[in-house]
C-alpha positions as CSV (number, residue, x, y, z in Angstrom):
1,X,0.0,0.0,0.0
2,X,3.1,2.1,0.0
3,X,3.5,3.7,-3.2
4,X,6.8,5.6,-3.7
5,X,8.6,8.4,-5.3
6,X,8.5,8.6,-9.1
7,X,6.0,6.5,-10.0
8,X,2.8,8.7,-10.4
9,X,2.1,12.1,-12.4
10,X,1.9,15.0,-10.7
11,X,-1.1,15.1,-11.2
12,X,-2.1,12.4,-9.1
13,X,0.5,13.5,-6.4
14,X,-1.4,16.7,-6.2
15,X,-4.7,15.1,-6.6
16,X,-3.5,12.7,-3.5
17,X,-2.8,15.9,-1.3
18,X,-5.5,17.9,-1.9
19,X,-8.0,15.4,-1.0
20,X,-5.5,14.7,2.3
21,X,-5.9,18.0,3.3
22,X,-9.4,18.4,2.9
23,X,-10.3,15.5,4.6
24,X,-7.7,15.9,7.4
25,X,-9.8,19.9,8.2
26,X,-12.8,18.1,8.0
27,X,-11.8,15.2,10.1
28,X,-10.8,18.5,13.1
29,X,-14.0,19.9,12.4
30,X,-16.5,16.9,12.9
31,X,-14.1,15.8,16.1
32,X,-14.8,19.2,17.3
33,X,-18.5,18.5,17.2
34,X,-18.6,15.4,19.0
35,X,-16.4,17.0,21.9
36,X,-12.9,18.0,23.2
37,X,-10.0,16.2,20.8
38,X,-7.8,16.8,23.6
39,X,-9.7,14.3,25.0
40,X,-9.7,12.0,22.2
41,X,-5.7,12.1,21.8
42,X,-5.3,9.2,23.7
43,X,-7.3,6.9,21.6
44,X,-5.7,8.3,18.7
45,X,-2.5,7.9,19.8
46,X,-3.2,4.1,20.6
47,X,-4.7,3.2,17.4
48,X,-2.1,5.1,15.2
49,X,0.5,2.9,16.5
50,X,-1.9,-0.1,16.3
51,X,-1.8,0.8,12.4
52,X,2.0,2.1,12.4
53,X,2.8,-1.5,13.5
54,X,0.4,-3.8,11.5
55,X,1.7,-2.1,8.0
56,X,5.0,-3.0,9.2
57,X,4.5,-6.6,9.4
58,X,4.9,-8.2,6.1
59,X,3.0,-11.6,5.3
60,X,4.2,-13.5,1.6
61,X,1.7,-14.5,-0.6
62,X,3.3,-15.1,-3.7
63,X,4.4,-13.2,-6.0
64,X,4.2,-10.4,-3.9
65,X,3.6,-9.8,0.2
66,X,1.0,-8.4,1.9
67,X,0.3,-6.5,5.3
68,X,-2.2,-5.7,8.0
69,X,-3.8,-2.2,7.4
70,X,-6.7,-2.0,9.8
71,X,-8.2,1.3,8.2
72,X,-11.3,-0.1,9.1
73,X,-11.3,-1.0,12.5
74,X,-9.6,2.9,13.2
75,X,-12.7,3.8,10.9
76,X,-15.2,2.3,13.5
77,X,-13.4,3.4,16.7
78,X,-11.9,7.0,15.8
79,X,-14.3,7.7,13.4
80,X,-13.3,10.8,10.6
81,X,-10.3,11.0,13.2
82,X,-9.3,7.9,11.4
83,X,-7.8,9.5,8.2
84,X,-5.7,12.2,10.0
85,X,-4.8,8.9,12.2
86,X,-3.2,6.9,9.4
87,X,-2.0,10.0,7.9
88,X,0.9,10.7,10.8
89,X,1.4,6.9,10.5
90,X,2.4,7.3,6.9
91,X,4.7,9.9,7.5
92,X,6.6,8.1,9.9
93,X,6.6,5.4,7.7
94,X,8.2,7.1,5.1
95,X,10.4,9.1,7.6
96,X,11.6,6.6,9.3
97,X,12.0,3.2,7.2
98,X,11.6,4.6,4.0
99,X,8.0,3.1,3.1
100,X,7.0,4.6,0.8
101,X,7.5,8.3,-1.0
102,X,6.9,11.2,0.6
103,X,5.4,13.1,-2.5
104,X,3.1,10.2,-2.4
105,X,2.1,10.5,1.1
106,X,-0.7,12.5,0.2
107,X,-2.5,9.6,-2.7
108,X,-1.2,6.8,0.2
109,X,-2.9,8.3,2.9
110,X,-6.2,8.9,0.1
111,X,-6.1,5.4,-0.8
112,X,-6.6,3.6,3.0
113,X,-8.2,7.0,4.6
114,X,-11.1,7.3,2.6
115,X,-12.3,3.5,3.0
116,X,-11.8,4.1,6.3
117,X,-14.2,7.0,6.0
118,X,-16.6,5.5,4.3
119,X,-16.8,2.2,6.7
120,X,-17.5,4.8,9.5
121,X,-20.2,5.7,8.1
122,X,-21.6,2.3,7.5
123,X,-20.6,1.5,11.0
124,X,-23.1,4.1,12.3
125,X,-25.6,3.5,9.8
126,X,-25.4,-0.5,10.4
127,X,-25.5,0.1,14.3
128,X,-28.4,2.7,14.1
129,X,-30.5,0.3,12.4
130,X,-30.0,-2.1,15.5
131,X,-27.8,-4.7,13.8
132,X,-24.7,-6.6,15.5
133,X,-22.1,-4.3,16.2
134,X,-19.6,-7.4,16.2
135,X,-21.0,-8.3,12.7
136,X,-21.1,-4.9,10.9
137,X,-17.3,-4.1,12.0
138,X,-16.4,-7.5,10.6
139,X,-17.9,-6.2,7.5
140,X,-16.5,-2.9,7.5
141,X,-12.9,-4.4,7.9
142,X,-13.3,-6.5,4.9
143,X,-14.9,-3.9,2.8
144,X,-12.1,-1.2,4.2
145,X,-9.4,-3.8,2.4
146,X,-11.7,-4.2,-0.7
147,X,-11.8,-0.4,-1.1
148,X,-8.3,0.3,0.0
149,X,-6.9,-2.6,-3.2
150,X,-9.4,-1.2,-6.0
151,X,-8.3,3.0,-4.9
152,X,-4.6,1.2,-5.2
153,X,-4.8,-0.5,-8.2
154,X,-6.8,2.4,-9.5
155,X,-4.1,4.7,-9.1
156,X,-0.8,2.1,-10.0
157,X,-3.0,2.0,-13.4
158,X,-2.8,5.6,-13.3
159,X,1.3,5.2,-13.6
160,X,1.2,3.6,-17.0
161,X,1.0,0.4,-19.0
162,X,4.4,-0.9,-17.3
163,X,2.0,-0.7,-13.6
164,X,-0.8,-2.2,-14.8
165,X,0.3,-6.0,-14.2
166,X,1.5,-4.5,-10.6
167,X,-2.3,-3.1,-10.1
168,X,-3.8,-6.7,-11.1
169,X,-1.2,-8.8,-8.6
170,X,-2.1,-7.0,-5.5
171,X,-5.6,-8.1,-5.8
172,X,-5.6,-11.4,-4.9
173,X,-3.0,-11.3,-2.1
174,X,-5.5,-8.9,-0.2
175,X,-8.1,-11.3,-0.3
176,X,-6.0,-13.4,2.6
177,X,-5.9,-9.4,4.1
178,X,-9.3,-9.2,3.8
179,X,-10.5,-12.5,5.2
180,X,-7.9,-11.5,8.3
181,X,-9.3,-8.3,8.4
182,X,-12.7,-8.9,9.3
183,X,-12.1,-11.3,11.8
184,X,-9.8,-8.8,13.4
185,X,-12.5,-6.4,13.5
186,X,-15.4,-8.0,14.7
187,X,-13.1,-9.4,17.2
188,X,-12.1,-6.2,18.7
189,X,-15.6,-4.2,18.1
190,X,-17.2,-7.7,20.2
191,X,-14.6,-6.7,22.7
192,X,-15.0,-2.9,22.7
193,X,-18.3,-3.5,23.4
194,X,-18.6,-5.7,26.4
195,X,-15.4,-4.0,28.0
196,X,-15.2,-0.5,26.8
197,X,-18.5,0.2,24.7
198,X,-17.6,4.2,25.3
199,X,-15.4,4.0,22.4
200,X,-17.9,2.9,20.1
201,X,-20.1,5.1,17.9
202,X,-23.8,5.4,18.7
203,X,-23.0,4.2,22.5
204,X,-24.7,7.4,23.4
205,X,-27.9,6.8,21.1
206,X,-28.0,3.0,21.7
207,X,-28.6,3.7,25.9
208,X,-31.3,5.7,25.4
């Protein structure tokens, strides 16, 4: 998931940042709404290294190799905070171990932010409508992965013919991811919710 330097059109770099920043202001702003962030630093701090370190551990699935991303279980639990999250994760990445570009930091943090986004929302929408939190999170963590591999391969085919075999052999590998992925999920969301249901969405709602 770490695209680096060189290999996409400026275009696509500035498209990539854009988006980042937008969604990083709007991410403040709707954390704003729901309360203090200075009390929400903690949680964000925990589940930004939960991401640092799960994109650092490297699984082979020939011909290429894989890693955790778990964009969607920091959608469910942070919530917009999610992409701003996985966006300080990324830097450090590239700062630090070279993962990645850092032009492309921007497209990188587009491409697992924005599922993450979007499985928020179904997260809220799934747990409004009284269904199993433990069963919608499981879903959101696979559909996080689906999202995250089409916005990549998307964008690798963006790069040119010579990236378009690349952009077809990370599909299948992230189906293992994706299988993982929503176990891992609906594992910690089943937890969350007996032990710490506060860090849930819709806790609030759902006692009334």
């Amino acid at each position: 998931m770490h695209i680096s330097d060189g290999v996409l059109s400026p275009a696509v770099i500035a498209f990539g940042w854009i988006v980042s920043i937008i969604f990083i202001a709007f991410a403040f702003k709707m954390a704003q709404k729901q309360g203090s962030i200075a009390e929400q630093i903690p949680k964000l701090s925990v589940f930004t290294a939960a991401f640092f370190v799960a994109s650092l551990i490297h699984i082979n699935v020939p011909p290429t190799s894989v890693h955790l991303i778990l964009n969607g279980l920091l959608g469910v639990v942070l919530g917009a905070l999610a992409y701003p999250a996985m966006f300080i994760g990324l830097v450090l990445q590239a700062l630090l171990f070279q993962h990645g570009g850092i032009t492309t930091i921007g497209i990188n943090s587009f491409n697992v932010g924005a599922p993450a986004l979007i499985c928020y929302a179904v997260f809220r929408k799934g747990s409004g409508m009284g269904l199993s939190k433990p069963a919608i999170g499981g879903i959101c963590g696979g559909l996080a992965i689906l999202l995250t591999t089409v916005f990549l391969a998307i964008t690798l085919i963006t790069a040119g013919e010579q990236f378009e075999m690349m952009a077809k052999l990370v599909v299948i590998p992230h189906m293992l991811i994706m299988v993982i992925e929503t176990i891992v999920t609906a594992s910690v969301v089943a937890y969350l919710a007996k032990v710490k249901p506060e860090l849930l969405p819709l806790n609030k709602e759902d006692k009334k």
